[in-house]
PAMARKE-72158 format. One record per residue: residue number from 1; residue in one letter; x, z negated, y negated of N, C-alpha, C, CB in turn. Coordinates in nm, 2 decimals. Glycine has a CB too. Example, Ala and Ser with C-alpha at 12.3 -4.5 7.8 and 13.67 -1.06 7.14 Angstrom:
PAMARKE-72158
(atom 1; "A"; (1.32; -0.78; 0.57); (1.23; -0.78; 0.45); (1.32; -0.78; 0.33); (1.13; -0.90; 0.45));
(atom 2; "S"; (1.28; -0.71; 0.22); (1.37; -0.71; 0.11); (1.29; -0.79; 0.00); (1.41; -0.57; 0.06));
end
This chain:
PAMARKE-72158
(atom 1; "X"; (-2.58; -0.16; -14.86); (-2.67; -0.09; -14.78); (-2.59; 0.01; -14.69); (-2.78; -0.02; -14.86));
(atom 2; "X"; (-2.62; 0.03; -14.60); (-2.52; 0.10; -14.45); (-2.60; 0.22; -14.48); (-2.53; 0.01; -14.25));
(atom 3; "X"; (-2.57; 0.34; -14.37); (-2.65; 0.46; -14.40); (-2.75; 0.45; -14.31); (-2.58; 0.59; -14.40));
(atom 4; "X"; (-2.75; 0.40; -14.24); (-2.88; 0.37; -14.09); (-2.98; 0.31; -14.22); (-2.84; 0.19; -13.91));
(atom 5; "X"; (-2.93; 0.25; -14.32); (-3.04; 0.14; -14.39); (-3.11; 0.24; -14.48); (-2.97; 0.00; -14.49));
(atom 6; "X"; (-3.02; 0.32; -14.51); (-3.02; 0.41; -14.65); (-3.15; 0.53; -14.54); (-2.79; 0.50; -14.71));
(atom 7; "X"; (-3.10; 0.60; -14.45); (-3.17; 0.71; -14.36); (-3.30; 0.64; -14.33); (-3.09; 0.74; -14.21));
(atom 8; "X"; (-3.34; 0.51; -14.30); (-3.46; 0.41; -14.26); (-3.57; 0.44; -14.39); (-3.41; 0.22; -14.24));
(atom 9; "X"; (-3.50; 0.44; -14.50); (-3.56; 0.42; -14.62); (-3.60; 0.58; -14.66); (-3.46; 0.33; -14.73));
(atom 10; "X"; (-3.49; 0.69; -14.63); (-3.57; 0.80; -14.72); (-3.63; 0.88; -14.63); (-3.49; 0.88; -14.82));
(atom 11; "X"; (-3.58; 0.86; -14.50); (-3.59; 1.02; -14.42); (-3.82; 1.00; -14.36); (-3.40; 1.02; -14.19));
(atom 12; "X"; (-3.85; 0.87; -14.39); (-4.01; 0.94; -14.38); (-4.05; 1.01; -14.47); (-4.12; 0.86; -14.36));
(atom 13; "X"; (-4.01; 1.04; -14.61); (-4.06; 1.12; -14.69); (-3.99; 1.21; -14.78); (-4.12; 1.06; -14.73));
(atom 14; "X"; (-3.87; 1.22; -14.70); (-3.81; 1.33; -14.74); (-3.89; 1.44; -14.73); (-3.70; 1.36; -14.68));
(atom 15; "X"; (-4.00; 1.50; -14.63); (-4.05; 1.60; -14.64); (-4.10; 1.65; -14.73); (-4.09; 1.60; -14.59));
(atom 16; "X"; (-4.17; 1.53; -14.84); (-4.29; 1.55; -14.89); (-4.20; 1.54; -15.03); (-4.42; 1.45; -14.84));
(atom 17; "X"; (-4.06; 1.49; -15.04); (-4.02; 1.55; -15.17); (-3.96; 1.68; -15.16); (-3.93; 1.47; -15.23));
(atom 18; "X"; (-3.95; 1.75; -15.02); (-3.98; 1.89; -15.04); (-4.04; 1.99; -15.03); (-3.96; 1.92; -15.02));
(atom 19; "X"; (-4.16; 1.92; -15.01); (-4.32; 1.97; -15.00); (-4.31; 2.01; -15.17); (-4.48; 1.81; -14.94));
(atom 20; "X"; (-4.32; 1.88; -15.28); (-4.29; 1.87; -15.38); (-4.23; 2.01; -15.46); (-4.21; 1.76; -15.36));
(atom 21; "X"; (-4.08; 2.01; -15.41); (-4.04; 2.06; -15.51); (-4.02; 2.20; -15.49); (-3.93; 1.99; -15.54));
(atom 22; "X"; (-4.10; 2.27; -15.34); (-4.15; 2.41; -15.33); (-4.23; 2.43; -15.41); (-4.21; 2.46; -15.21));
(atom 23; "X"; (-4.34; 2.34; -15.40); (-4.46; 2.36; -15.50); (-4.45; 2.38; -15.66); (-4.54; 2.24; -15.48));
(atom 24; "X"; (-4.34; 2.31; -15.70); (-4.33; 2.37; -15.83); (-4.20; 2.45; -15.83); (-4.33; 2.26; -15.94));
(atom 25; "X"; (-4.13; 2.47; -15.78); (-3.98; 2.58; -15.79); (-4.03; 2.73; -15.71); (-3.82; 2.51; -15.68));
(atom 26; "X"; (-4.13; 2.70; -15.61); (-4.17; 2.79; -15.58); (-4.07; 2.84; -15.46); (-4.19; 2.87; -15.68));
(atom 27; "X"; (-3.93; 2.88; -15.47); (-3.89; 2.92; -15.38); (-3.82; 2.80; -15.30); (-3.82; 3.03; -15.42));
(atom 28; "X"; (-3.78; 2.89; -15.21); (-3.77; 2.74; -15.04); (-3.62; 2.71; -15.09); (-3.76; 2.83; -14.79));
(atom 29; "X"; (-3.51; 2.81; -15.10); (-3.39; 2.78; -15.16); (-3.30; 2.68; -15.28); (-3.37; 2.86; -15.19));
(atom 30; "X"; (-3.45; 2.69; -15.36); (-3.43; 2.61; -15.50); (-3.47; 2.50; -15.45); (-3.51; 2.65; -15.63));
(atom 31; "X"; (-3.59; 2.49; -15.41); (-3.67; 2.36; -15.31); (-3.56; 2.25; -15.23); (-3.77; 2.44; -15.16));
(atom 32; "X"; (-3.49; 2.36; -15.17); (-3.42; 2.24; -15.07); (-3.23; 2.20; -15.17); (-3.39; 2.35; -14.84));
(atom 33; "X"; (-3.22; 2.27; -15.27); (-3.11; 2.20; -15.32); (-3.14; 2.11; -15.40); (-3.03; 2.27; -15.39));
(atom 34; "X"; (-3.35; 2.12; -15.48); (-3.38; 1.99; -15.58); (-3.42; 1.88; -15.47); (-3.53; 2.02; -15.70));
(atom 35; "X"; (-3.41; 1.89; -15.35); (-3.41; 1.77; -15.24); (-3.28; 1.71; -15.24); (-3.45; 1.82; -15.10));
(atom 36; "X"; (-3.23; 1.83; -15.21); (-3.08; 1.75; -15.16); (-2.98; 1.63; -15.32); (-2.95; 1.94; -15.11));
(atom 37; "X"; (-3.08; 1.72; -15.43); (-3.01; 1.64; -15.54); (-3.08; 1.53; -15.53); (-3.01; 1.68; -15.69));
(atom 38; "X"; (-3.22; 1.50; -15.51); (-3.25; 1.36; -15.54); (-3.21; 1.30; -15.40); (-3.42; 1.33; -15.59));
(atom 39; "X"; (-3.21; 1.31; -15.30); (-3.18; 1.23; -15.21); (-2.98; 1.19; -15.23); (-3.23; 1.32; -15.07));
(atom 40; "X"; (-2.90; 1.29; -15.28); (-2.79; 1.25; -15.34); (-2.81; 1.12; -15.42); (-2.75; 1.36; -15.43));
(atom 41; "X"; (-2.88; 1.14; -15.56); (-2.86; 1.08; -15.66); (-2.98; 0.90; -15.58); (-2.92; 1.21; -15.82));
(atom 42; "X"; (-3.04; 0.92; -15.47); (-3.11; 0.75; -15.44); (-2.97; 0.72; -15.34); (-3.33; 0.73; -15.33));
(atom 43; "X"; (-2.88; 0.79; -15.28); (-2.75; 0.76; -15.22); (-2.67; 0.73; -15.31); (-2.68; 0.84; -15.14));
(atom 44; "X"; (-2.58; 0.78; -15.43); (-2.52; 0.69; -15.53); (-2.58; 0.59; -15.61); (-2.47; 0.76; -15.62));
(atom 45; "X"; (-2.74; 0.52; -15.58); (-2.75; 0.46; -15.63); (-2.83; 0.35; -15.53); (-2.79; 0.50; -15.74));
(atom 46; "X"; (-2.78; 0.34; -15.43); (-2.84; 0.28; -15.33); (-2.89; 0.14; -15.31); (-2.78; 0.30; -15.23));
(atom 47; "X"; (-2.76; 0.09; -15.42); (-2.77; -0.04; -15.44); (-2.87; -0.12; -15.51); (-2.68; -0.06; -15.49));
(atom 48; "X"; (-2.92; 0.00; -15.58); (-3.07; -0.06; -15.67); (-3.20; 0.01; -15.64); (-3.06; -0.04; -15.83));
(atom 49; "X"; (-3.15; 0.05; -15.46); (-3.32; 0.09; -15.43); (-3.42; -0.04; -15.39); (-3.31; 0.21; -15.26));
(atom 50; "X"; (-3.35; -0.15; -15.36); (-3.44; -0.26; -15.31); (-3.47; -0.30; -15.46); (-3.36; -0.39; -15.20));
(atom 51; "X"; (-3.46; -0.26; -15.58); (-3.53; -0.32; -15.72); (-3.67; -0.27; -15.72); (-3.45; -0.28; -15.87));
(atom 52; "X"; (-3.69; -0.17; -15.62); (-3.79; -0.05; -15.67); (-3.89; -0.07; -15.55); (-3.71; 0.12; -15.68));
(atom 53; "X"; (-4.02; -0.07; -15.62); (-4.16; -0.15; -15.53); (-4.16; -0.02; -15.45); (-4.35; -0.21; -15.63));
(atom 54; "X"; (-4.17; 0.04; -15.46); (-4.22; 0.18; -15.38); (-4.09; 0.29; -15.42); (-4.40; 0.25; -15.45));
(atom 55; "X"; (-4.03; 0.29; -15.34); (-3.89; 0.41; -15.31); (-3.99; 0.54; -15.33); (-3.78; 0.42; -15.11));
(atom 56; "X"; (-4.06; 0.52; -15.25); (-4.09; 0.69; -15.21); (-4.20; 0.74; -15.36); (-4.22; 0.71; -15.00));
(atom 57; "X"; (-4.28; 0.65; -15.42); (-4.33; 0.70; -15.52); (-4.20; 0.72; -15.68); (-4.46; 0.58; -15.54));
(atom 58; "X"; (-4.14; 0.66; -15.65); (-4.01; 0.68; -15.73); (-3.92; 0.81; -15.73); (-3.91; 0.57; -15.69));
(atom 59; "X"; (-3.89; 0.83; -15.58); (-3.85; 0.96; -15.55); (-3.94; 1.05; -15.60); (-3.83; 0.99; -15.40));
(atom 60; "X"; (-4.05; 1.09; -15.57); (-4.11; 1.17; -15.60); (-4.16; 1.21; -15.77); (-4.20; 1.14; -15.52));
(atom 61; "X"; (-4.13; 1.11; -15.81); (-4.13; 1.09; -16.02); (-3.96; 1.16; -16.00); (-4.14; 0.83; -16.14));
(atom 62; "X"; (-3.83; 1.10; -15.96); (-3.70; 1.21; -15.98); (-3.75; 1.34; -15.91); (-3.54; 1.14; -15.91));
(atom 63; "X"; (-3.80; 1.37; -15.83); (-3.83; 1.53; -15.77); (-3.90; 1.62; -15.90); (-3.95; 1.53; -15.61));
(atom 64; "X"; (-4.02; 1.54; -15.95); (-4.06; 1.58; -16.05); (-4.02; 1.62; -16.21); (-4.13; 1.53; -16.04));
(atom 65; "X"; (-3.98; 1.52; -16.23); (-3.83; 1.57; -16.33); (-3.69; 1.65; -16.29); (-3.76; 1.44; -16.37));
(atom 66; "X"; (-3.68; 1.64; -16.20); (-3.54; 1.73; -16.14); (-3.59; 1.89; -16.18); (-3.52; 1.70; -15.94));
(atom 67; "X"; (-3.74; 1.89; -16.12); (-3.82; 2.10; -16.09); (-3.80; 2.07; -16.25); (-4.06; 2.16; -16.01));
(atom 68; "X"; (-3.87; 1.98; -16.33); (-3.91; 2.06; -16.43); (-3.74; 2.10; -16.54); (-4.05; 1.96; -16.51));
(atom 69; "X"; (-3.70; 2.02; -16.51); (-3.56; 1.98; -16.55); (-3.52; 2.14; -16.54); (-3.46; 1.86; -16.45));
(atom 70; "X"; (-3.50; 2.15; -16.41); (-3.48; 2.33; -16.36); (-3.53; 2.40; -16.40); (-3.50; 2.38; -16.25));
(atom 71; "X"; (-3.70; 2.43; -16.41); (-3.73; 2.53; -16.46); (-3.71; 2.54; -16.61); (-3.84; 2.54; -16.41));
(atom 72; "X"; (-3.69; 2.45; -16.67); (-3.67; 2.45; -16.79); (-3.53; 2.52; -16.86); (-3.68; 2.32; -16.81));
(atom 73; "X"; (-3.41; 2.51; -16.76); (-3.33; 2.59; -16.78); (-3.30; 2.72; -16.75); (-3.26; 2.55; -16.75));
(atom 74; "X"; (-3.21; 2.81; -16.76); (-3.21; 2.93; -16.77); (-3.19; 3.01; -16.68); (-3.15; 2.95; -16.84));
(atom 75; "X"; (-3.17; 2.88; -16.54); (-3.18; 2.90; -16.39); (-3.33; 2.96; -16.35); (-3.16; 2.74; -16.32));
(atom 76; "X"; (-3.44; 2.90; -16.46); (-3.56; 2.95; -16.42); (-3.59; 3.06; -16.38); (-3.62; 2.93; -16.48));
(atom 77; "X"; (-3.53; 3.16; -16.46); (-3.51; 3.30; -16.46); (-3.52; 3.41; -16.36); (-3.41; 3.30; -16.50));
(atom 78; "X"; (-3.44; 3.30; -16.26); (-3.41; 3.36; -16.14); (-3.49; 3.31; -16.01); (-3.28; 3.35; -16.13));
(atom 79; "X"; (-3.57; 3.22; -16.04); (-3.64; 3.18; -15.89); (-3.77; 3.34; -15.88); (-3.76; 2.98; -15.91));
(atom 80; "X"; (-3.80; 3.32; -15.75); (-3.83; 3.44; -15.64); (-3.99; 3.36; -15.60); (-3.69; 3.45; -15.48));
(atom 81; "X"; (-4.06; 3.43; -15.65); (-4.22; 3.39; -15.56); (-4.27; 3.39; -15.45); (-4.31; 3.44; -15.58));
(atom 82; "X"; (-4.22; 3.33; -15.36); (-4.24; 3.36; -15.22); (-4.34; 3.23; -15.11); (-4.08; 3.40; -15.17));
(atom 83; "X"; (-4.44; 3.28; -15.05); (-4.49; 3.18; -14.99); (-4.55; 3.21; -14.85); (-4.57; 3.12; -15.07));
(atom 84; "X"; (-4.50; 3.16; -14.72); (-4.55; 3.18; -14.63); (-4.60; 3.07; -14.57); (-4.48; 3.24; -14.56));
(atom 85; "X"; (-4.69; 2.92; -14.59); (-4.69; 2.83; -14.49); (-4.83; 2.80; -14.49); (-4.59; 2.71; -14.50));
(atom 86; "X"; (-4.89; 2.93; -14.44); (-5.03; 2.96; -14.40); (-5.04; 3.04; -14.30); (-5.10; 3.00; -14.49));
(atom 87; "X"; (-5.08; 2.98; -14.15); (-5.04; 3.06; -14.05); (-5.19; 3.00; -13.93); (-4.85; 3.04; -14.00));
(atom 88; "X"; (-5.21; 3.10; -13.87); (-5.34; 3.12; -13.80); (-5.29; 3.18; -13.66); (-5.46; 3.21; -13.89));
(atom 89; "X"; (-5.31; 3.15; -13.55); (-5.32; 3.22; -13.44); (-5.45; 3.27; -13.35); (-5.25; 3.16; -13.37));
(atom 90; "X"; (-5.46; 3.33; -13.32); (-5.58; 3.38; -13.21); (-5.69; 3.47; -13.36); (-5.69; 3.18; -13.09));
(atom 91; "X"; (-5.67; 3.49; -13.47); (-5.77; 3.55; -13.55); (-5.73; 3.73; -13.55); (-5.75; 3.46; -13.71));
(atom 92; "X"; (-5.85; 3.74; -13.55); (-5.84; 3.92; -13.58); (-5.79; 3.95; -13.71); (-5.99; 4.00; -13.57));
(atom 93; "X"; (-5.72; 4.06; -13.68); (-5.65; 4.12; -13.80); (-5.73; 4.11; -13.95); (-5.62; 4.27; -13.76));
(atom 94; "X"; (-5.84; 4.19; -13.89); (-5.93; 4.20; -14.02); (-5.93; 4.07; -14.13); (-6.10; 4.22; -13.96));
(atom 95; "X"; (-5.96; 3.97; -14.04); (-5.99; 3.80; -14.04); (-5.87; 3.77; -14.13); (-5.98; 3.70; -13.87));
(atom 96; "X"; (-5.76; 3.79; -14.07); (-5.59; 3.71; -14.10); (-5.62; 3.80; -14.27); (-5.38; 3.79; -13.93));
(atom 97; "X"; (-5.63; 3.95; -14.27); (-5.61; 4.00; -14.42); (-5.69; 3.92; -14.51); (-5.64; 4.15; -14.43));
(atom 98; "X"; (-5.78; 3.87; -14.49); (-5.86; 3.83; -14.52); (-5.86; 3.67; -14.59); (-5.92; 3.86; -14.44));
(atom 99; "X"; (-5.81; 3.60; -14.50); (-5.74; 3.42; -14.49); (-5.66; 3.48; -14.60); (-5.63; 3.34; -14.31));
(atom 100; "X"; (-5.55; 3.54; -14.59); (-5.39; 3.55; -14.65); (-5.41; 3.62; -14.79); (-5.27; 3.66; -14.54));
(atom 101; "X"; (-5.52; 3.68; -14.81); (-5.56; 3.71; -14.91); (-5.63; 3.61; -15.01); (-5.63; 3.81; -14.88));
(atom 102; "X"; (-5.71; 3.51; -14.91); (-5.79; 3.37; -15.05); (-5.64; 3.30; -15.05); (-5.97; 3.21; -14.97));
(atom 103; "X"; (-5.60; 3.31; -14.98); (-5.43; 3.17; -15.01); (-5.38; 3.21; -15.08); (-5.31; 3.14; -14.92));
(atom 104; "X"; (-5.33; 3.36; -15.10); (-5.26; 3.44; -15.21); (-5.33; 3.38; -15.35); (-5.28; 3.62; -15.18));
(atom 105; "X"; (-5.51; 3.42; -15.38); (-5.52; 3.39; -15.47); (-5.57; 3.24; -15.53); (-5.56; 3.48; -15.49));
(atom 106; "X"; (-5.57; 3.18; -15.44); (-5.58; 3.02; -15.46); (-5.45; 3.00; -15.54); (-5.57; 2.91; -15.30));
(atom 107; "X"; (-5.32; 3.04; -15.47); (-5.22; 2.96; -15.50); (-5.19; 3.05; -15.65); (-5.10; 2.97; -15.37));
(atom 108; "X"; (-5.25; 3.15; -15.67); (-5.21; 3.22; -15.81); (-5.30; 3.12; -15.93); (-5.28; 3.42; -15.81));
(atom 109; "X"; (-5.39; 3.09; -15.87); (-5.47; 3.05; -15.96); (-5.41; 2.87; -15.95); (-5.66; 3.10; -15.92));
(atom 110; "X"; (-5.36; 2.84; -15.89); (-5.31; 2.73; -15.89); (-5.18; 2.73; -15.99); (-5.29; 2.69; -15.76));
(atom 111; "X"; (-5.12; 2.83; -15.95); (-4.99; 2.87; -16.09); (-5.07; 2.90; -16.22); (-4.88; 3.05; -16.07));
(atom 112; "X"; (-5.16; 2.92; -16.26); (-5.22; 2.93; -16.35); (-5.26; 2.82; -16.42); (-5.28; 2.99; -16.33));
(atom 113; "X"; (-5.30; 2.69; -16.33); (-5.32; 2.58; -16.38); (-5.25; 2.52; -16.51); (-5.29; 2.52; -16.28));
(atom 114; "X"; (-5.30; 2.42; -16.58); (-5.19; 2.36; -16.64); (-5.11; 2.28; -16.58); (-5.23; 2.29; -16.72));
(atom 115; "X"; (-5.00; 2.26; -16.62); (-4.86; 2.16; -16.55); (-4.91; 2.04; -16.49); (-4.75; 2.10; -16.68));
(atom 116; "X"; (-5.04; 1.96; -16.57); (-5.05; 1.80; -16.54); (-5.14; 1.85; -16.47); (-5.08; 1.68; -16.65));
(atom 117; "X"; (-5.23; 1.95; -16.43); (-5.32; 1.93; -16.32); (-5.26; 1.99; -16.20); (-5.46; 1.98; -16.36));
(atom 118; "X"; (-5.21; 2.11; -16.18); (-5.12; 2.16; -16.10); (-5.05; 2.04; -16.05); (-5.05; 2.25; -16.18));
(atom 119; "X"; (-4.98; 1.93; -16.11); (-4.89; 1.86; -16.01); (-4.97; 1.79; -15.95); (-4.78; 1.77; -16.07));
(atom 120; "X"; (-5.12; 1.73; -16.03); (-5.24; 1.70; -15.94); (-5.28; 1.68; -15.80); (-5.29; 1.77; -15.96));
(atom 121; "X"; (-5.31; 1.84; -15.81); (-5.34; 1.88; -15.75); (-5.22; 1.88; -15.60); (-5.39; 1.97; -15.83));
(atom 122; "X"; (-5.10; 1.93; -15.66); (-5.03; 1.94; -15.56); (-5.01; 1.78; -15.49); (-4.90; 2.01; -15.60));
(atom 123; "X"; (-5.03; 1.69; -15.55); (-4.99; 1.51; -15.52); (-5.11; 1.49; -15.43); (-5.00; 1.37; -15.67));
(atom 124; "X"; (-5.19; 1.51; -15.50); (-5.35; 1.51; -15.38); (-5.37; 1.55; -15.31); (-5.47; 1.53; -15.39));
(atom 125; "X"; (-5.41; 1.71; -15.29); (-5.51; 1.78; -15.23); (-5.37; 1.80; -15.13); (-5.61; 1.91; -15.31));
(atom 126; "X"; (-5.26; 1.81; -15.14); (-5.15; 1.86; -15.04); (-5.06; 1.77; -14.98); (-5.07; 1.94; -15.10));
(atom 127; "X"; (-5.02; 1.65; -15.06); (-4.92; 1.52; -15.00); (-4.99; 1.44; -15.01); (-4.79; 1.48; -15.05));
(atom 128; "X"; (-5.21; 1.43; -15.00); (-5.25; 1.35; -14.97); (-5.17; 1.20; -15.02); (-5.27; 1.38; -14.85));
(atom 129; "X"; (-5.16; 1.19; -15.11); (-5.16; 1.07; -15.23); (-5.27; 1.00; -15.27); (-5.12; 1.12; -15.35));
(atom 130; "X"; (-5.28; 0.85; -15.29); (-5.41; 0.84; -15.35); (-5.40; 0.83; -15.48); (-5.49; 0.73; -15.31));
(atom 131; "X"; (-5.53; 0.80; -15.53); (-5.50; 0.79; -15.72); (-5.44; 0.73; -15.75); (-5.59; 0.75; -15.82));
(atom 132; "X"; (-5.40; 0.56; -15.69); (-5.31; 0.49; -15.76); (-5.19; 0.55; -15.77); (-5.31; 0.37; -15.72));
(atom 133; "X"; (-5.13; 0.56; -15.68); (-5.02; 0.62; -15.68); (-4.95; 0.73; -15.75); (-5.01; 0.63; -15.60));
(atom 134; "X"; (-5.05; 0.84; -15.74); (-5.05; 0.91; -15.86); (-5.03; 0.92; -16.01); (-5.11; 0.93; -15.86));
(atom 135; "X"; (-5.09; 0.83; -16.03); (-5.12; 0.78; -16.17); (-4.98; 0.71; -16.17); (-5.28; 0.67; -16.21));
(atom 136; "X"; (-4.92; 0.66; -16.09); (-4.80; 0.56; -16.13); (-4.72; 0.68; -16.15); (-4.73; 0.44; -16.00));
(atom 137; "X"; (-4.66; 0.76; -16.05); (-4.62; 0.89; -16.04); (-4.59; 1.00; -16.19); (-4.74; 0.95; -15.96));
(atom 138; "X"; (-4.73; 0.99; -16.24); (-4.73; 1.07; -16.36); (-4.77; 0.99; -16.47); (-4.83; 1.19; -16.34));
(atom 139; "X"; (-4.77; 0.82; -16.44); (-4.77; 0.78; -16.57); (-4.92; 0.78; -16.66); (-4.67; 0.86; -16.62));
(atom 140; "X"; (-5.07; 0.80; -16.56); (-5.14; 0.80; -16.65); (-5.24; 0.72; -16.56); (-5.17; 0.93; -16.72));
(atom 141; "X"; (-5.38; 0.68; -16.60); (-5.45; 0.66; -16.57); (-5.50; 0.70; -16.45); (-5.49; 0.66; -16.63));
(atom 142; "X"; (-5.60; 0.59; -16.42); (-5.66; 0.62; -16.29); (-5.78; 0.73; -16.32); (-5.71; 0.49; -16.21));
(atom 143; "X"; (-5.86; 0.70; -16.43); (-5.96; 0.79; -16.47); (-5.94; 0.96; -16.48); (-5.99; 0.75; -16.59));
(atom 144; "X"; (-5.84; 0.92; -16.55); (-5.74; 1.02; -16.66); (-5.69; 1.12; -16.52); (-5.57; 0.91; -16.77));
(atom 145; "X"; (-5.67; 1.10; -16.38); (-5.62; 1.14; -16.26); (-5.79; 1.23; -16.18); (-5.54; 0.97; -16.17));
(atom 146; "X"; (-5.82; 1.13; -16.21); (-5.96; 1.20; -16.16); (-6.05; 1.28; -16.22); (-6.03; 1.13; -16.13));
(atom 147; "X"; (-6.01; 1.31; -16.36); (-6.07; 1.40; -16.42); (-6.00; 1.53; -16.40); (-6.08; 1.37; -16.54));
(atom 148; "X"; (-5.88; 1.52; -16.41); (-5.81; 1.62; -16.41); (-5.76; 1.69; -16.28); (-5.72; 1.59; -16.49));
(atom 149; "X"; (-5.83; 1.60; -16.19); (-5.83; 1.66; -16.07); (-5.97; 1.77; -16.02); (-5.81; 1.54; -15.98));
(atom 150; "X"; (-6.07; 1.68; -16.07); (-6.21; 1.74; -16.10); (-6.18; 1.89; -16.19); (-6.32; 1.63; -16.20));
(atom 151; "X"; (-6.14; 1.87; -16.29); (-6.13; 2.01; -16.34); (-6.04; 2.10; -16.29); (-6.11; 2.02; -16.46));
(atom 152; "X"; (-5.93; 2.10; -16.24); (-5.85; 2.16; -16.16); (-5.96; 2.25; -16.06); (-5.74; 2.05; -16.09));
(atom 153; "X"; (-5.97; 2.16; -15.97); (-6.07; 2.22; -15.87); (-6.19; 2.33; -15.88); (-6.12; 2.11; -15.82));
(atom 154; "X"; (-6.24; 2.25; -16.01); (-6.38; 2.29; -16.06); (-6.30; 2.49; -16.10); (-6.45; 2.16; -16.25));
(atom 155; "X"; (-6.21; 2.43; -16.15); (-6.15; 2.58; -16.20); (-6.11; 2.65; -16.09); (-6.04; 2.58; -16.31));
(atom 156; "X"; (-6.05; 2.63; -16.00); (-6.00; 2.70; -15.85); (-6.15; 2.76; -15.80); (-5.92; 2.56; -15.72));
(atom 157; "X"; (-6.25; 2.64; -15.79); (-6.35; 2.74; -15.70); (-6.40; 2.84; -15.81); (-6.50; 2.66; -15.63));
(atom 158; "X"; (-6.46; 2.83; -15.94); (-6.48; 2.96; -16.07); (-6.40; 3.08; -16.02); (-6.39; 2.91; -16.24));
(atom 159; "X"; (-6.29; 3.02; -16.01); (-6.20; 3.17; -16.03); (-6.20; 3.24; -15.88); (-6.00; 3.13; -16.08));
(atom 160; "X"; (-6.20; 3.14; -15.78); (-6.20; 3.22; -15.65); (-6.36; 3.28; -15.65); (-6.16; 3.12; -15.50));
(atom 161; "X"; (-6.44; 3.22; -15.65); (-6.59; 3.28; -15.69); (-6.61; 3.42; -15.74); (-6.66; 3.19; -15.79));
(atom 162; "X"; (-6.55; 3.40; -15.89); (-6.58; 3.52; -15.96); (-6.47; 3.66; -15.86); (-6.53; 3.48; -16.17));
(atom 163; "X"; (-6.37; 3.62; -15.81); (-6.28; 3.71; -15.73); (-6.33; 3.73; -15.62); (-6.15; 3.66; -15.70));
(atom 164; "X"; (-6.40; 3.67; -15.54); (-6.48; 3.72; -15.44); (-6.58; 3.80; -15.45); (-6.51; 3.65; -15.39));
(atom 165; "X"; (-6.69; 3.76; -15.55); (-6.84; 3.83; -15.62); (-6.84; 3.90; -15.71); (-6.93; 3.75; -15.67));
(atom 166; "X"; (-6.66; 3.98; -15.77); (-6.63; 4.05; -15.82); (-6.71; 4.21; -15.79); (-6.50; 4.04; -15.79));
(atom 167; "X"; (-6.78; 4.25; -15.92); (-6.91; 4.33; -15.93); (-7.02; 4.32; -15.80); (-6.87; 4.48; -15.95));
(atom 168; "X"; (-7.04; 4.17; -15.78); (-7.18; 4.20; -15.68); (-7.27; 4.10; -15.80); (-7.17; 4.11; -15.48));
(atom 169; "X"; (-7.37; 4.13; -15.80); (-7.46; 4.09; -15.88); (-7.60; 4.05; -15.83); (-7.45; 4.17; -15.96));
end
């Protein structure tokens, strides 16, 4: 495989294994070195990307083991919470504090999630994944994907609800 062959194959979804691995490393720095490892590690093994029905759902199973791989070590320690890629133009100030404030606590309450719905969530509602794929992804059912997407959610609007209607009664 030449690198024109190799670039054909990963560079449409490279993004989205770094969509990926912000979402769970959190910071942009960590993000773009757990990219640059798995796109390393499908180049030393290039030779056995044509064994593999779907490259890009494969990539995205090594992105997902790579974060957790990381956060698991003692590197974790040190990642930085930072998130800016929510952006609005032409809104009044009042408005923008307002936007930047439900994103802030969406995304808190999304860290709060559990692990398997959290990655969920991030496969679906954000890299627009369908279930099958998902489920291949994480290895579980198709049901088993939709439940735990249902409660994920179910729990995001609860928590933003009760944070918004915080003492109105």
């Amino acid at each position: 495989m030449t690198q024109n062959e190799f670039l054909n194959i990963v560079m449409p979804f490279k993004d989205k294994v770094f969509r990926l691995a912000k979402r769970l490393l959190v910071s942009t720095e960590e993000a773009e070195d757990a990219t640059q490892e798995v796109l390393l590690k499908l180049w030393r093994n290039k030779s056995k990307i044509g064994e593999y029905k779907n490259v890009e759902a494969f990539s995205m199973t090594m992105t997902k083991n790579f974060c957790f791989d990381k956060l698991k070590s003692k590197q974790a320690q040190n990642l930085k919470i930072v998130h800016s890629n929510y952006e609005e133009k032409n809104t009044p100030l009042q408005k923008q504090v307002e936007l930047n404030d439900s994103v802030s606590w969406v995304e808190r309450i999304i860290e709060e999630l559990p692990e398997q719905q959290r990655m969920i969530i991030q496969l679906r509602d954000i890299e627009e994944y369908d279930f099958d794929e998902i489920a291949k992804m994480l290895d579980m059912n198709n049901t088993a994907v939709r439940v735990a997407l249902s409660r994920a959610r179910k729990t995001i609007r609860e928590r933003l609800t009760n944070t918004h209607n915080y003492g109105i009664k």
